[in-house]
N, C-alpha and C positions, 0 to 999 in steps of 0.2 A: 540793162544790168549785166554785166559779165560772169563770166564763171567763178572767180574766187567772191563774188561777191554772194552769188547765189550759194554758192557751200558754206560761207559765214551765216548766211542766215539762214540756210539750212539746220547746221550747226546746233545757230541759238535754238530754235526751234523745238527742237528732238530734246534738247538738253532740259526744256522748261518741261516738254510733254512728259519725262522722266521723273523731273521732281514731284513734277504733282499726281504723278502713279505711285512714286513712294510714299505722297502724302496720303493719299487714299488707303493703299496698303496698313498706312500706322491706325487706320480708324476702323478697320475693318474689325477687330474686335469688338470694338462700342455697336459696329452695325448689326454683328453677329446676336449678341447679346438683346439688341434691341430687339431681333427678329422672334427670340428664343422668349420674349418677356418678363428679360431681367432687367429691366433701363427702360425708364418712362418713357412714353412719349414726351412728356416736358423735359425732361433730362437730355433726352436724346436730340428734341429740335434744333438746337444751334449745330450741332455734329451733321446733320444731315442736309441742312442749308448748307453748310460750307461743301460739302462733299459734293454737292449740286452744283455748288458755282466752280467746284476742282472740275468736275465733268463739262460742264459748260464749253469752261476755259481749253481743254483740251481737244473737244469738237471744233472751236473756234480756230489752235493753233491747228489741229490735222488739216481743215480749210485752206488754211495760207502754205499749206507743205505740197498740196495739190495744185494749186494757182504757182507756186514754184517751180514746177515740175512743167508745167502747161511752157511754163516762160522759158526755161531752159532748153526746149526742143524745138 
């Protein structure tokens, strides 16, 4: 893989691990609330499953930022 190819997919990268920090960001309300015991646990289950698999997904993309880095040197 060359250098501009590694910076595009660097790139993409960074870019998705940001949106899904803003998506996190937008629910931290619901999580706040949940913590405080205003928002069910049933209410809250799907918000928290998703926010799991936003987490997930960003371990996952950090993973591939690191094996980028490995390959670029």
């Amino acid at each position: 893989m060359d250098i501009k190819e590694i910076c595009r997919k660097r790139c993409k990268l960074l870019n998705r691990i940001n949106a899904l920090k803003r998506s996190l960001s937008k629910t931290d309300y619901q999580a706040i609330k949940y913590a405080e015991g205003a928002i069910s646990e049933e209410k809250y289950a799907p918000i928290k499953a998703q926010r799991q698999a936003w987490r997930d997904e960003i371990n996952n993309l950090e993973n591939q930022l690191k094996e980028l880095a490995y390959e670029s040197n």
